[in-house]
N, C-alpha and C positions, 0 to 999 in steps of 0.2 A: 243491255245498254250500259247498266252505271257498270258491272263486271268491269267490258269494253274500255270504257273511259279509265276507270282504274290502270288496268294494266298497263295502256296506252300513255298514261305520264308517267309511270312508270319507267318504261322502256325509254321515254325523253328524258328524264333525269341522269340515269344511267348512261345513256348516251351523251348528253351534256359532259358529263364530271368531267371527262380526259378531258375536252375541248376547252373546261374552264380550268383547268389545272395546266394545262399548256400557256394559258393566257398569261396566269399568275407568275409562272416560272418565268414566261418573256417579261415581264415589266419587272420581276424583279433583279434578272439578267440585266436591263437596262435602266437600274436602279442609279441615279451619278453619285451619289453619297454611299460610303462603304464606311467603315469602322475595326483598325486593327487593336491589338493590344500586344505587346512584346517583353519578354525576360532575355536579359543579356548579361553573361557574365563573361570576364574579360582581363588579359594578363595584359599590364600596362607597362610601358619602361619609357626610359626616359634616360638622357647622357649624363651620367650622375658624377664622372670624369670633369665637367665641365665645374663645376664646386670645388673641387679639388688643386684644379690646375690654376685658380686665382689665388688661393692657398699656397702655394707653392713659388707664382712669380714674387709673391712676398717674402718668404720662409729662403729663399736665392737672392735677394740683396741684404739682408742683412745673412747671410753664409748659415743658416740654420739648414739642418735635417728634418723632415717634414714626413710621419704618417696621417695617410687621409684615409678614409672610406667612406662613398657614401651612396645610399640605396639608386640602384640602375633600375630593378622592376619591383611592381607592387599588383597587387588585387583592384580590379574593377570591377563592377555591379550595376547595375540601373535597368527603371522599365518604363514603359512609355504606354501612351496610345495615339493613333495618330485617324482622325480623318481625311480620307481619300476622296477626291474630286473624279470624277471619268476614271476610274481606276489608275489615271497617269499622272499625278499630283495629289500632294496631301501636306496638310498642315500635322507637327506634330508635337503634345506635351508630354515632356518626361521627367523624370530623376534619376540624378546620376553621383555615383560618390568611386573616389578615388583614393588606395590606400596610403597611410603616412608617409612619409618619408623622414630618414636621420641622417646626420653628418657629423661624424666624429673625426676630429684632428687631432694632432699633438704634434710640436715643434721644439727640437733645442738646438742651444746655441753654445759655441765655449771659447773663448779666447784667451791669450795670457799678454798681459797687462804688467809689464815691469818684472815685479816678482809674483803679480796675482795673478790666480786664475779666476774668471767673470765668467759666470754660467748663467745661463735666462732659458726658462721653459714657459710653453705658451698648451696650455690644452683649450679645446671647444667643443660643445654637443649642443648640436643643432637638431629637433624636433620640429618638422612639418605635419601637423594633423591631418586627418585626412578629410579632402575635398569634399564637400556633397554641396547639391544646389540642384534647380528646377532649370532643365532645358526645353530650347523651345526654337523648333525648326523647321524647314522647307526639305520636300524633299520632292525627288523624281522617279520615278516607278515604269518600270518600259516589260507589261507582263507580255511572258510568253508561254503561255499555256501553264504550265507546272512550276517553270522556271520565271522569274521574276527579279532582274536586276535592278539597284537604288540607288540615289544619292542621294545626299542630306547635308545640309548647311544651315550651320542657326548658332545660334549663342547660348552661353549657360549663365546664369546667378551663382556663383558657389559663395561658400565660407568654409572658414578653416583656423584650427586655433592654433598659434605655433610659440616657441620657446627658445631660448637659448642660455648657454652657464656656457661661461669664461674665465678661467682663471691665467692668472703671470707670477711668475716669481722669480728672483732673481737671488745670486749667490754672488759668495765673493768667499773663494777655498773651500767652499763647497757650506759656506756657514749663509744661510740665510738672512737677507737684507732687506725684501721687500715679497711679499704678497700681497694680490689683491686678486677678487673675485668680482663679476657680474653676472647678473639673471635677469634676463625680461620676459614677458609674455606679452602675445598681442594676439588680437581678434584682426582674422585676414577674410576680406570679400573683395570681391568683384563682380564685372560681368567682361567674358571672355570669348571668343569668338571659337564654337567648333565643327569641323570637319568629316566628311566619313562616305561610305559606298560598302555594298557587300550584295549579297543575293539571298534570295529566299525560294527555297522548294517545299511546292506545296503538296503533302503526302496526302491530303482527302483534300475538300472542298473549304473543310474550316480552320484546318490544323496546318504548320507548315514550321520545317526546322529554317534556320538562318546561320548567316557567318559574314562576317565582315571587319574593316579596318578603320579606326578613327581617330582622328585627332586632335589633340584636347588641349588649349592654352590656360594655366593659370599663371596670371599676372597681378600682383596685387600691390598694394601703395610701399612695401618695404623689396630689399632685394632677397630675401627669406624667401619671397614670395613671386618668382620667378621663374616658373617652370614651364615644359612641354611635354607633352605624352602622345603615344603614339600605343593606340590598345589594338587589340587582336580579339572581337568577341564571337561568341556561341552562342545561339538561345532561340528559342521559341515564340511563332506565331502564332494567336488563335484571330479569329473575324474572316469578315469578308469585305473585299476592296469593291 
């Protein structure tokens, strides 16, 4: 009899397991709260032309020659995690930093003046730091099986320290008459509004590469500090939604 009994919950536990491992899986399947994490790295650019061509409608009324350059793309980086609602929504905190950027000018001028020649040169180098700051965003999730298309909308915090050196001088027959130089620095933040979508395929159940497009305004209280980006990133998923 006790043999009997032995065996017999034996065989009922055994038999249980798969039924209670089925259970598990469903409710964990129909878990609403998921938990991603993400690495993004990302080639950023930006109309750097646009710098330039203010430079120049100035450097055109007074009859100056005008070299500009100034940085079009940079490095991008940032990583996030984001909790997911019904796997089709999700709130998400990240960091995100944006490489510097420079502007180098130089401008001259020459006229003659009676019997004088009058020369005036104008050089400038502009240093933007690079961005970083804590973003924080909405996004939309529409899974389809492996594939997984996003959007995302939300805002960033950045800061940024940037610089400028100015110098003018001026000639008369080529003898010098006047130089002067300037340099500032300032501490640049905001909060800025960004943008973005892309897809994620998911190669096992936890792991999943990504790629997508996004957005980036930095706008900050000087015109230094005025830009737009538009990244292109790549990176990795690990969680479950």
């Amino acid at each position: 009899m006790g043999k009997t009994f032995v065996v017999a919950a034996a065989l009922g536990f055994i038999s249980a397991t798969p039924a209670r491992a089925q259970e598990i899986g469903a409710r964990t399947a129909e878990n609403p709260v998921g938990l991603l994490f993400d690495v993004d790295f990302s080639a950023a650019s930006r109309e750097g032309s646009r710098d330039c061509g203010t430079l120049a409608a100035s450097a055109r009324q007074v009859g100056a020659t005008l070299t500009c350059d100034a940085t079009s793309r940079m490095p991008a980086w940032g990583f996030s995690a984001t909790v997911t609602f019904f796997r089709y929504a999700g709130v998400q905190i990240g960091y995100l930093e944006v490489g510097q950027m420079r502007l180098r000018a130089d401008a001259a001028a020459q006229v003659v003046a009676d019997s004088f020649v009058l020369g005036s040169t104008f050089a400038e180098d502009r240093l933007f730091g690079a961005a970083h700051g804590v973003t924080v965003l909405g996004v939309v999730r529409v899974p389809l099986k492996r594939v997984v298309p996003f959007a995302e909308a939300g805002a960033w915090r950045w800061s940024a320290a940037s610089s400028s050196h100015s110098q003018i001088a001026n000639t008369v027959d080529a003898a010098l008459t006047l130089a002067d130089e300037h340099e500032t620095r300032a501490s640049e933040r905001g909060w800025d509004p960004v943008f973005g979508g892309g897809v994620e395929f998911w190669v096992t159940r936890y792991f999943a590469i990504d790629a997508g497009i996004r957005a980036v305004a930095v706008g900050g209280t000087s015109q230094r500090a005025d830009h737009r980006f538009t990244a292109v990133s790549f990176g990795v998923t690990v969680g479950r939604s």
